[in-house]
Residue frames as qw, qx, qy, qz and C-alpha x, y, z in Angstrom:
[[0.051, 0.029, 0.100, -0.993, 104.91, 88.73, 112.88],
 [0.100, 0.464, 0.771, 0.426, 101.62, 89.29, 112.95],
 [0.133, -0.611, -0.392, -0.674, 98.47, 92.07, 112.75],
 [0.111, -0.261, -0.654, 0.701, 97.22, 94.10, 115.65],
 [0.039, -0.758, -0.563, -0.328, 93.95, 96.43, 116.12],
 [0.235, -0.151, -0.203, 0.939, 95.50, 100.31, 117.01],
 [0.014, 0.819, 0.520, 0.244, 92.51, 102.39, 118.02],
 [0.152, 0.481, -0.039, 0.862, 92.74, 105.94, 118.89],
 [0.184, -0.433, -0.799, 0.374, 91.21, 106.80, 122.18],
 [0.076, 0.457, 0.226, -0.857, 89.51, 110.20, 122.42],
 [0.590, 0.413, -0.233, -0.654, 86.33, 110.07, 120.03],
 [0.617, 0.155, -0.668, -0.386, 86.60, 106.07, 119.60],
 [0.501, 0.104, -0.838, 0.188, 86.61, 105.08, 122.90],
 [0.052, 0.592, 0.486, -0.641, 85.54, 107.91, 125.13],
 [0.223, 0.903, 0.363, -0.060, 83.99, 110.93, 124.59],
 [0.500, 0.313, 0.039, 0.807, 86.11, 113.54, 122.81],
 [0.231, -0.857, -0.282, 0.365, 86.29, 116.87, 125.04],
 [0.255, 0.879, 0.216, 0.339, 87.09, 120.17, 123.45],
 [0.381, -0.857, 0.288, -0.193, 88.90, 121.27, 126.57],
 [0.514, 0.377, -0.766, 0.083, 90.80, 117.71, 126.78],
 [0.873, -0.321, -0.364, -0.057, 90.63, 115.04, 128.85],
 [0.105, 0.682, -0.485, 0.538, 92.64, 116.41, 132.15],
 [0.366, -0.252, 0.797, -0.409, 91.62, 113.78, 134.75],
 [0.141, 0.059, -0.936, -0.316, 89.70, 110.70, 134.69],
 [0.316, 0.551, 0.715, -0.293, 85.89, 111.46, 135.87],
 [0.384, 0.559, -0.206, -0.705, 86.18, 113.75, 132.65],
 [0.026, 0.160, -0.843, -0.513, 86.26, 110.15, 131.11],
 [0.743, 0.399, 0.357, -0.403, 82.49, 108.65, 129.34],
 [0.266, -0.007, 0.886, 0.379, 83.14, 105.68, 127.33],
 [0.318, 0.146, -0.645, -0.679, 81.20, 105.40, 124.16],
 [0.837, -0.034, 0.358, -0.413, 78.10, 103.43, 124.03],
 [0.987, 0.025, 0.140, -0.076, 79.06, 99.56, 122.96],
 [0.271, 0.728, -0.614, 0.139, 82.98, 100.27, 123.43],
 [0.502, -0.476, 0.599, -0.403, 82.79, 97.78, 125.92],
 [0.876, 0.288, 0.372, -0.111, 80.94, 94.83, 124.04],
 [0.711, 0.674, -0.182, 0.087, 83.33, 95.62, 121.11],
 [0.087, 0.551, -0.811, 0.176, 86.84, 95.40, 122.89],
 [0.783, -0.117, 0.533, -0.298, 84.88, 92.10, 124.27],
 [0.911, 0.407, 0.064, 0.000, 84.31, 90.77, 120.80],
 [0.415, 0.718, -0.525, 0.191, 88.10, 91.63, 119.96],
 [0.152, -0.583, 0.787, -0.134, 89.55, 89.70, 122.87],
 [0.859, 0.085, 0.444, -0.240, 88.12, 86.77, 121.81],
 [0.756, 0.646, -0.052, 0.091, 90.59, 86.85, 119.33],
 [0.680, -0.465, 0.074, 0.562, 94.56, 86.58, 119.62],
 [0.318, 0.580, 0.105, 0.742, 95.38, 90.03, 117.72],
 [0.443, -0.197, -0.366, 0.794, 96.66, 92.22, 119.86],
 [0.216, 0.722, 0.502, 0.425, 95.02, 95.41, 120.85],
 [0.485, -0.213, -0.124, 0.839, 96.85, 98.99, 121.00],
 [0.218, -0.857, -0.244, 0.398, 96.01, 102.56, 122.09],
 [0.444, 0.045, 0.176, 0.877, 97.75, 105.26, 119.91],
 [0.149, -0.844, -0.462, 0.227, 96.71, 108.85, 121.57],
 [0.215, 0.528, -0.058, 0.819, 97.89, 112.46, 120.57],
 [0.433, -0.805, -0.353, 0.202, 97.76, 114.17, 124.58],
 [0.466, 0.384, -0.101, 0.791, 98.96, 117.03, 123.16],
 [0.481, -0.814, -0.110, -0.308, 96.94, 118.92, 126.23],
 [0.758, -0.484, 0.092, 0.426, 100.92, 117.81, 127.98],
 [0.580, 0.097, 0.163, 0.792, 102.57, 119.52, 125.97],
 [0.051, -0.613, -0.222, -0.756, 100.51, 122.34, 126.12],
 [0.191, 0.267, -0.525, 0.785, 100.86, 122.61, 129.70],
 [0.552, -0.278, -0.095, -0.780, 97.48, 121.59, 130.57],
 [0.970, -0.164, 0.036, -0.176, 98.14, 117.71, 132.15],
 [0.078, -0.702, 0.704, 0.070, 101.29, 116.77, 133.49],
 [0.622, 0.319, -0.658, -0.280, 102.41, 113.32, 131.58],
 [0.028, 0.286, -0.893, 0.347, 101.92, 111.35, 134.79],
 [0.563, 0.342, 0.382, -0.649, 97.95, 111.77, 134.90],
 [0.530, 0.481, -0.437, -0.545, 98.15, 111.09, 131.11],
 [0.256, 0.285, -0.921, 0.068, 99.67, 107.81, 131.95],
 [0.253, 0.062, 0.828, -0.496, 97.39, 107.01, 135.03],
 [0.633, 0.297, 0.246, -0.671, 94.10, 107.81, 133.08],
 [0.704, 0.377, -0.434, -0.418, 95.18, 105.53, 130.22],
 [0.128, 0.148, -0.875, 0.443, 95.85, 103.06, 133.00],
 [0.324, 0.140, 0.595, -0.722, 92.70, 103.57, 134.16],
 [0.608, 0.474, -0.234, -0.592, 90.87, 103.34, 130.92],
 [0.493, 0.202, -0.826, -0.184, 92.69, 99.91, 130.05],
 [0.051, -0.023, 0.898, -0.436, 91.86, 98.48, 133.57],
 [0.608, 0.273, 0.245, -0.704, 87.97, 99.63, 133.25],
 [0.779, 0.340, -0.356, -0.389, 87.76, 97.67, 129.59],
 [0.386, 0.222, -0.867, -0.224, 89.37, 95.09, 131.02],
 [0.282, 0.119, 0.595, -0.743, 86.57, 95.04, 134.29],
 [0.624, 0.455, 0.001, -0.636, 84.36, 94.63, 131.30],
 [0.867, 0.068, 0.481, 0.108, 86.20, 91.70, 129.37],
 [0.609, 0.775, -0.149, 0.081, 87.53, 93.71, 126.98],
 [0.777, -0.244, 0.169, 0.555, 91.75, 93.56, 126.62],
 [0.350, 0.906, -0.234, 0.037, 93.99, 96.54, 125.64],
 [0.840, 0.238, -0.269, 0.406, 97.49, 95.25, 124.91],
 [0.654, -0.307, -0.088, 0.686, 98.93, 98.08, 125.35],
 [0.114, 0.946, 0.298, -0.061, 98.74, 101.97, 125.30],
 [0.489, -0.051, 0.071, 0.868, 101.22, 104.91, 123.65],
 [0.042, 0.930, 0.137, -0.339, 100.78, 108.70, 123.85],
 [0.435, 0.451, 0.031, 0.778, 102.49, 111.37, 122.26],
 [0.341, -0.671, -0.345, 0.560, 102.74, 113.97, 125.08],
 [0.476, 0.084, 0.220, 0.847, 103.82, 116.74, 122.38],
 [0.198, 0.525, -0.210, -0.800, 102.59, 120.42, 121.10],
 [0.697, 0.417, 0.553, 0.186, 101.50, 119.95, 117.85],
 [0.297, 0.925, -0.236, -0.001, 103.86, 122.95, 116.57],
 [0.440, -0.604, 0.648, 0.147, 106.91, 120.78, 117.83],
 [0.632, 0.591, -0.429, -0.259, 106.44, 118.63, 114.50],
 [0.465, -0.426, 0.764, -0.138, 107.55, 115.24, 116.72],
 [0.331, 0.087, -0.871, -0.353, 107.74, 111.60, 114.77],
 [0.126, 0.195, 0.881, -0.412, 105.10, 110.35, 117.76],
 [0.280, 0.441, 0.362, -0.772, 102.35, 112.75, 117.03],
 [0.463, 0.455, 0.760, -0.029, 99.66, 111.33, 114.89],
 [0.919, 0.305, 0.123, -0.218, 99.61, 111.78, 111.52],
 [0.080, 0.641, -0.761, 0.065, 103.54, 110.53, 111.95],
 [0.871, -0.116, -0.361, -0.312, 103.61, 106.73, 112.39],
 [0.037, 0.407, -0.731, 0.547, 106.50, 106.98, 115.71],
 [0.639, -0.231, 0.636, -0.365, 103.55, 105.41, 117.92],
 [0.948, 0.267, -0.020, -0.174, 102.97, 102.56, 115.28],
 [0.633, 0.550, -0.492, 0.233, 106.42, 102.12, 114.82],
 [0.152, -0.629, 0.592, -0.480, 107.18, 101.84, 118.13],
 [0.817, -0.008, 0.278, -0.505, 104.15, 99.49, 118.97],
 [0.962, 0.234, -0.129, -0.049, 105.38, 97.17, 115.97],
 [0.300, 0.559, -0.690, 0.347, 109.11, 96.93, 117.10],
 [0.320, -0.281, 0.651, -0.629, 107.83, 95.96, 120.67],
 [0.739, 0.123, 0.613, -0.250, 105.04, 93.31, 120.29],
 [0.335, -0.080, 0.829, 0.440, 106.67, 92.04, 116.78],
 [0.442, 0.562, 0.419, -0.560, 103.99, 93.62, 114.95],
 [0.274, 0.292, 0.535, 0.744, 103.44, 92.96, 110.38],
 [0.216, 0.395, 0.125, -0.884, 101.83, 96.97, 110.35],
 [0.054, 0.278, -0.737, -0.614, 100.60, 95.86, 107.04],
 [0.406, -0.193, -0.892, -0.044, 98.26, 93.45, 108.12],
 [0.263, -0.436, -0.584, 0.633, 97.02, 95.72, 111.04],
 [0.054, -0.806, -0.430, -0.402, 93.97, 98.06, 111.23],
 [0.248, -0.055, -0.399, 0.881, 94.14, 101.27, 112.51],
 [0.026, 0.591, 0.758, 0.275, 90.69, 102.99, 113.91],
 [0.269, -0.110, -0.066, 0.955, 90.21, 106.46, 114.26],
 [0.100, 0.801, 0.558, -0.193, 88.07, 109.47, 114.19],
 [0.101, -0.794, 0.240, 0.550, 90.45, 111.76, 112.23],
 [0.661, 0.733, -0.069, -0.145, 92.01, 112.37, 109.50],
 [0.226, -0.779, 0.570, -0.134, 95.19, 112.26, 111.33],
 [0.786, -0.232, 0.543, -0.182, 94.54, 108.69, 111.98],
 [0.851, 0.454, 0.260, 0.050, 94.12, 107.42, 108.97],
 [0.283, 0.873, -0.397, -0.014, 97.10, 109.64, 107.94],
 [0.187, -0.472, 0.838, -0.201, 99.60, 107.62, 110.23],
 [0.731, -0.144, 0.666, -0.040, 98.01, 104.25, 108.87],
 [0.691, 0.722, -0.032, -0.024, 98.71, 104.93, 105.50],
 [0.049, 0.842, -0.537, 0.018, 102.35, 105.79, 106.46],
 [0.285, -0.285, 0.912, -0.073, 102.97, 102.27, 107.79],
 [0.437, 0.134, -0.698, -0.551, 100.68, 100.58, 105.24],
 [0.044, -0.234, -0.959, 0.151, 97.60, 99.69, 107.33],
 [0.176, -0.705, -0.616, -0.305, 93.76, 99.44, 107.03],
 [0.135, 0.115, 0.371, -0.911, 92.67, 102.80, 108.42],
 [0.216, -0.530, -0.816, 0.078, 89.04, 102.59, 109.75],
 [0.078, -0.280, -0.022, -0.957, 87.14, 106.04, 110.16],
 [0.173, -0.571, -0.799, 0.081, 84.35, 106.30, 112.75],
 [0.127, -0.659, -0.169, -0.722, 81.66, 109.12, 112.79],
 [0.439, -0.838, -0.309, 0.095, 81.76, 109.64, 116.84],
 [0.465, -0.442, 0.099, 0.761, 84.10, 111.54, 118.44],
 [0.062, 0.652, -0.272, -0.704, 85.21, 114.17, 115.30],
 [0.466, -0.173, 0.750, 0.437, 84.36, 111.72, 112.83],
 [0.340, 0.720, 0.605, -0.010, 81.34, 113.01, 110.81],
 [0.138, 0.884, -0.267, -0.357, 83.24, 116.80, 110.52],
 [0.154, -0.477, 0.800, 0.330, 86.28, 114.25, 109.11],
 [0.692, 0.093, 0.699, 0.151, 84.67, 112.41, 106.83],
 [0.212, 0.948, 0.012, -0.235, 84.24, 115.40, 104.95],
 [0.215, -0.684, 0.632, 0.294, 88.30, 115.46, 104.34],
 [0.583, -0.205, 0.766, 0.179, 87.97, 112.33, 102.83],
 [0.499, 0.785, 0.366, -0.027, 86.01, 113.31, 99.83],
 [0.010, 0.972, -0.134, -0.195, 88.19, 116.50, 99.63],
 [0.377, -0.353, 0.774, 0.367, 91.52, 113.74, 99.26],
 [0.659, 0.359, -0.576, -0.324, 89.90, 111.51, 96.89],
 [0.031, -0.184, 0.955, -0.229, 90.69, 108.65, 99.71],
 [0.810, -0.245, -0.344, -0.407, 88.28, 105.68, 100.01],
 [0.038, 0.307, -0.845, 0.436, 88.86, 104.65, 103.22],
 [0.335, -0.615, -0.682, -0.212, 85.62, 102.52, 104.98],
 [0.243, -0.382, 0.334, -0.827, 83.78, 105.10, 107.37],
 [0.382, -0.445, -0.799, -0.132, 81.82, 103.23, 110.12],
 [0.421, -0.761, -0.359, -0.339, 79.12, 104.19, 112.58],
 [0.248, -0.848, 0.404, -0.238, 81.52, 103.67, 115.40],
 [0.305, -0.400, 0.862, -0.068, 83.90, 100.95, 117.46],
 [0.711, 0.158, 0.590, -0.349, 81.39, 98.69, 117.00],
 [0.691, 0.689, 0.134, -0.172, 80.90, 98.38, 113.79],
 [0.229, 0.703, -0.672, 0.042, 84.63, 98.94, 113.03],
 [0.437, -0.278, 0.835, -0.183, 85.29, 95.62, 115.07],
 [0.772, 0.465, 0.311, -0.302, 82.28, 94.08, 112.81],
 [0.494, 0.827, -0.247, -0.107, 84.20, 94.98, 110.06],
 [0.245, 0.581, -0.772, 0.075, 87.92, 93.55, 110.78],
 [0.554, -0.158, 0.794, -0.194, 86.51, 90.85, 112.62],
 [0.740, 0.614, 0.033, -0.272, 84.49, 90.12, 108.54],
 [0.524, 0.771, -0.354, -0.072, 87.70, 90.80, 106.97],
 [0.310, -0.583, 0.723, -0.201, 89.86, 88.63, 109.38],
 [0.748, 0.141, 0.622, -0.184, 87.48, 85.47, 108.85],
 [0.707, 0.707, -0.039, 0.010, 88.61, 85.97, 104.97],
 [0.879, -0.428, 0.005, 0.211, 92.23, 85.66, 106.55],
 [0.199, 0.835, -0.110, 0.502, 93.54, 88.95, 106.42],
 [0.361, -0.710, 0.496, -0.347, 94.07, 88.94, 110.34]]
């Protein structure tokens, strides 16, 4: 088994949109999302997508588009050198109370059944609480970054008592597990 890097997309990869992300010229990648998924594929740790598009369940993006744009999104980073392994959604509501929907750990579980994954070993990076919620469940590093929602959330973390690290953004998060990896964590 071994470790993967599960980032969240909205707010760690692109911009995060208030309205949601309903097509793909509403994506705008992050500044140095590009250079960071670089530095990561220079490494053999897998790297996985784990999205709440709860804008499908809420009748706002039918779950084919959802698919194509995160298709589109892996091809761009990969136009760039970067590598995404692989990508999971949760298409739900967030009143339906599904095991997929982030801060459940259904996409992590799913992710670590399929590419033989030790969760343990495996960072998860995020701009939510949520995130960090659903790598606690499956006992991995959660990673906070202040773009996307992550500066209103870092707030929460105080309010838990949780020391989680907060970085600046991807970048820095990558900085970070790529640190802790060379100590031979990953």
């Amino acid at each position: 088994m071994r470790p993967a890097v599960f980032l969240d997309r909205d707010g760690v990869i692109n911009e995060n949109r208030s309205d949601y992300i309903r097509s793909w010229d509403q994506i705008v990648f992050l500044d140095g999302v590009f250079a960071a998924l670089r530095r990561l594929t220079g490494h053999e740790i897998p790297v996985i997508v784990v999205t709440n598009q709860s804008a499908v369940g809420r009748g706002l993006l039918e779950e084919g588009v959802a698919h194509d744009i995160n298709l589109r999104l892996a091809e761009a980073v990969q136009m760039q050198g970067g590598r995404i392994t692989a990508m999971y959604l949760c298409p739900h509501h967030p009143d339906l109370a599904c095991a997929c929907r982030k801060p459940a750990p259904g996409l992590l579980l799913q992710a670590a059944s399929e590419w033989d994954l030790d969760l343990s070993r495996s960072f998860l990076v995020g701009d939510a609480v949520s995130d960090l919620e659903a790598a606690r469940a499956v006992s991995a590093q959660g990673i906070l970054v202040r773009t996307g929602r992550g500066a209103a959330q870092a707030a929460l973390l105080a309010q838990r008592n949780w020391t989680c690290p907060v970085m600046a953004d991807l970048g820095a998060a990558v900085d970070l597990i790529l640190a802790t990896s060379a100590g031979g964590v990953i």
